[in-house]
Backbone bond lengths (Angstrom), bond angles and torsions (degrees), N, CA, C in turn:
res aa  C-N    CA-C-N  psi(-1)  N-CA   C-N-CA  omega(-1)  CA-C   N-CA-C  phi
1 X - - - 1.438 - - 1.517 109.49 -
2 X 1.233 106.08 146.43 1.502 109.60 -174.84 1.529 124.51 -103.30
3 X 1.251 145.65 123.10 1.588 145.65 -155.53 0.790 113.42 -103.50
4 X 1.530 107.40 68.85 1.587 125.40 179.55 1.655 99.96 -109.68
5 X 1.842 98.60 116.73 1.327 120.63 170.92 1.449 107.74 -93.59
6 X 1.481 97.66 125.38 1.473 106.26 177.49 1.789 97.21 -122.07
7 X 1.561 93.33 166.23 1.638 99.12 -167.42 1.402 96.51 -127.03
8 X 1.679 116.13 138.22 1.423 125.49 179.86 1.314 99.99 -38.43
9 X 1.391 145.93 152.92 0.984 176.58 144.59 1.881 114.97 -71.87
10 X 1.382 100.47 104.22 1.486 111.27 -165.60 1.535 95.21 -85.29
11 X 1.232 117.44 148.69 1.504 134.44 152.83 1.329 131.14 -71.56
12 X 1.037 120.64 95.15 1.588 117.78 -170.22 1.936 100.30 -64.44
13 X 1.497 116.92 135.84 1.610 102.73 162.12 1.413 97.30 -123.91
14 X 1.326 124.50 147.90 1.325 132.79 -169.00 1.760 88.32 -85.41
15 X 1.258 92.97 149.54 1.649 102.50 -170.13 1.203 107.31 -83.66
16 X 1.094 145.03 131.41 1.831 141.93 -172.91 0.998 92.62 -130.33
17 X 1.779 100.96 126.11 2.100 117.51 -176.79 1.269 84.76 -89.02
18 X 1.541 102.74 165.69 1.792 98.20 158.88 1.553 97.91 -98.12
19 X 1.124 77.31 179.80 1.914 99.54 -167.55 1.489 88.89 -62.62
20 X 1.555 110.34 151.81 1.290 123.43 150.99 1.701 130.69 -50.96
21 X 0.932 136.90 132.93 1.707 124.56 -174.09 1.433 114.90 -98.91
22 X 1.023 116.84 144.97 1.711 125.52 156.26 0.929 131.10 -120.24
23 X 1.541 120.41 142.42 1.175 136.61 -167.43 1.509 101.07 -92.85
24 X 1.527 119.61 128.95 1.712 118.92 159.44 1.497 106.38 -87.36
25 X 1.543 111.50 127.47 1.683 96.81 170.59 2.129 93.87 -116.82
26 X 1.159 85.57 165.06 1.541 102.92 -179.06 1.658 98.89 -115.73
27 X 1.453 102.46 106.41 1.255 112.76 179.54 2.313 117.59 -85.64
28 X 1.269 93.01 118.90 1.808 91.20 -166.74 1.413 96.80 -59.47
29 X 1.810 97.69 167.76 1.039 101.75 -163.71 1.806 103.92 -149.25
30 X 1.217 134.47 110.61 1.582 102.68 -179.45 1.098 135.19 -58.51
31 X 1.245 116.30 -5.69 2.338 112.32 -170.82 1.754 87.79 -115.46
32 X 0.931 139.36 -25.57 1.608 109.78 175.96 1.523 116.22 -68.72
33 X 1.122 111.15 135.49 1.393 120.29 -176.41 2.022 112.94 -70.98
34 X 0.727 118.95 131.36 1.734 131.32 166.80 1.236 109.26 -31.84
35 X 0.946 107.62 -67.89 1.621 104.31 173.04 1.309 137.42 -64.40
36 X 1.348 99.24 -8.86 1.719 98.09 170.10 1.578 97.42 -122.10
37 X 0.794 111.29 18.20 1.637 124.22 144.96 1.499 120.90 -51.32
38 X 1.726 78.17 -68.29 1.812 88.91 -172.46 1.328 119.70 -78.62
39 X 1.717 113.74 -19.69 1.497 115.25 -178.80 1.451 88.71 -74.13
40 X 1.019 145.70 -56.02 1.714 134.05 -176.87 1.079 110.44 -46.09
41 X 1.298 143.96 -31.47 1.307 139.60 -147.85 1.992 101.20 -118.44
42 X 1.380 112.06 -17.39 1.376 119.52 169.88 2.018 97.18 -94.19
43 X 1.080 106.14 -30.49 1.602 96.63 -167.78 1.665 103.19 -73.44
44 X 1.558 109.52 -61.63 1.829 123.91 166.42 0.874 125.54 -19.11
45 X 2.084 112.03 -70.78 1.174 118.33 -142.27 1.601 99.07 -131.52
46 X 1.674 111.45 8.84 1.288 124.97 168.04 1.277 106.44 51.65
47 X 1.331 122.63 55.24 1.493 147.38 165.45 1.523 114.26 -72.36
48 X 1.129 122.31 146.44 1.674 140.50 160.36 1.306 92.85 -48.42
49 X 1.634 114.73 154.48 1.336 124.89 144.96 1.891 115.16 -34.37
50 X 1.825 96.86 -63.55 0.891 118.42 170.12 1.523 122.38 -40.22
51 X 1.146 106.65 -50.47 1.645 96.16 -154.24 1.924 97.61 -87.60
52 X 1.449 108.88 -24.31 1.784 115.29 178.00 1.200 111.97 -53.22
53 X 2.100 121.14 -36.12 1.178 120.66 -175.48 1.158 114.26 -87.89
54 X 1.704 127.80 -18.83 1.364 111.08 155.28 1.454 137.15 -90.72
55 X 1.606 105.85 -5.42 1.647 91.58 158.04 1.451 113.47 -67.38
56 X 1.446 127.42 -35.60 1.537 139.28 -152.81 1.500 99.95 -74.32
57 X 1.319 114.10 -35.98 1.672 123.00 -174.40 1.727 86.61 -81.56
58 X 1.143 116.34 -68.85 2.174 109.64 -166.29 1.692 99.87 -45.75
59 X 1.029 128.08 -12.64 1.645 119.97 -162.52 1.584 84.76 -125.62
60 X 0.778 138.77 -27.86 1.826 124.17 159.43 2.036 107.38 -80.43
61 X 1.292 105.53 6.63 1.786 74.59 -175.43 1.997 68.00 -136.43
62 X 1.432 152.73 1.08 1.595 130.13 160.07 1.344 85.72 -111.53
63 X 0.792 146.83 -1.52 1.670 123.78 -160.52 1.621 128.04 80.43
64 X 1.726 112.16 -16.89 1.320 88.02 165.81 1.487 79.26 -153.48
65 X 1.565 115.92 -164.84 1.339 118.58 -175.96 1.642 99.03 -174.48
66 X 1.588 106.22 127.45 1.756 106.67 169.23 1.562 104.71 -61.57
67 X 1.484 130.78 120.99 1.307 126.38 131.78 1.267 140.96 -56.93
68 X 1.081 130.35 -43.54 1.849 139.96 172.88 1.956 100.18 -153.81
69 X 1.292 99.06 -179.52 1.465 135.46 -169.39 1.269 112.32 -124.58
70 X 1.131 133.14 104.79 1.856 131.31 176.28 1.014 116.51 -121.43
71 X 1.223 126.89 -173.76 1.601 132.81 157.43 1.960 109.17 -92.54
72 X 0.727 119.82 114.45 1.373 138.86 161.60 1.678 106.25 24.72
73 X 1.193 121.70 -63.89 1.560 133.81 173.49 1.765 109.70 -39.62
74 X 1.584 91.63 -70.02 1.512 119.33 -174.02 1.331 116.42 -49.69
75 X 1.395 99.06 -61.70 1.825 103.13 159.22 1.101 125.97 -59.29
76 X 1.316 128.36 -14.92 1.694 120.98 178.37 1.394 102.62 -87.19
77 X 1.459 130.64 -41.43 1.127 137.62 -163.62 1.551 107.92 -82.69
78 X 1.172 120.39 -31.40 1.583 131.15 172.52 1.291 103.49 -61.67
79 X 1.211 118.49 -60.22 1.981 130.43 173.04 1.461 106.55 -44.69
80 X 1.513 112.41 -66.26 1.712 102.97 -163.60 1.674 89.24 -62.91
81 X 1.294 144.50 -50.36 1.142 143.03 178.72 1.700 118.29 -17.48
82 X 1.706 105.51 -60.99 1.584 93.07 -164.22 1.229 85.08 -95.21
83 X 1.498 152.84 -32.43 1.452 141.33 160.76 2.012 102.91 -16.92
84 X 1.054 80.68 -65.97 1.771 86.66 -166.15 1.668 118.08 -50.22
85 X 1.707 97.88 -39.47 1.717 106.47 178.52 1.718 102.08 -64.96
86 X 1.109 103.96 -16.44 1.621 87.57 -176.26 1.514 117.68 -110.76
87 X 1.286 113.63 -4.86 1.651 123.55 157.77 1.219 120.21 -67.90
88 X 2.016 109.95 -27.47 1.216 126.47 -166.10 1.906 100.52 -56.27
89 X 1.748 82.56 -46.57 2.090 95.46 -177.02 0.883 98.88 -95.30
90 X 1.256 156.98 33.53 1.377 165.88 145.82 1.829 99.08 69.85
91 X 0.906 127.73 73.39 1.347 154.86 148.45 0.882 125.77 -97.79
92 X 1.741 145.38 137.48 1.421 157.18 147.96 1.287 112.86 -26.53
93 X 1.137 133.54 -37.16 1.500 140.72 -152.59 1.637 95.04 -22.51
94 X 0.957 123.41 173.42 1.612 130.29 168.46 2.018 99.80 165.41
95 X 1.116 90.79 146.56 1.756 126.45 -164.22 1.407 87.18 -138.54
96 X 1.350 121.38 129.58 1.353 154.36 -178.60 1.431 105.46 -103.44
97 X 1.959 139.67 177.79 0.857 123.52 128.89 1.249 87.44 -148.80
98 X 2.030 101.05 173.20 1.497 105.72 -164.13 1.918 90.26 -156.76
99 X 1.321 87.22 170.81 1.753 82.10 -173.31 1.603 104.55 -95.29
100 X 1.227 109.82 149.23 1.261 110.93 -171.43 1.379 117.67 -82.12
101 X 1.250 121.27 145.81 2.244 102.97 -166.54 1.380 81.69 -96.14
């Protein structure tokens, strides 16, 4: 017999980051109306009644307010999204995004 030491054999796994995140913020605005605030923000980002009127109120009483968390794509495309519904009626509306620390 032969005295050949062999050693467990490790598995390499390639390390997978997760994606970076972004934050959408909804920047206030004085001429868009409240209510089509929140229909953008229930139609977009498929918000509660509830939860559209309190981002729309925190970003009308600081000036801006996070709406959701994405990965980079999702959040850009969600942003130009309700930007656009409100250019459509010629409103300011605008949704920002930023990376999340």
């Amino acid at each position: 017999m032969s005295d050949i030491v062999t050693s467990p054999r490790t598995k390499v796994q390639p390390k997978t980051e997760r994606p970076r995140l972004y934050k959408v913020v909804l920047v206030n605005d004085d001429y868009t109306p409240r209510e089509f605030v929140v229909t953008v923000l229930k139609a977009v980002f498929r918000t509660s009644d509830d939860q559209a009127y309190r981002i729309m109120m925190t970003a009308h009483q600081l000036g801006a307010c996070v709406v959701a968390v994405f990965t980079k794509d999702v959040a850009e495309t969600k942003a130009t999204e309700g930007t656009d519904e409100g250019r459509r009626k010629g409103y300011p509306l605008m949704f920002t995004t930023e990376p999340e620390e």
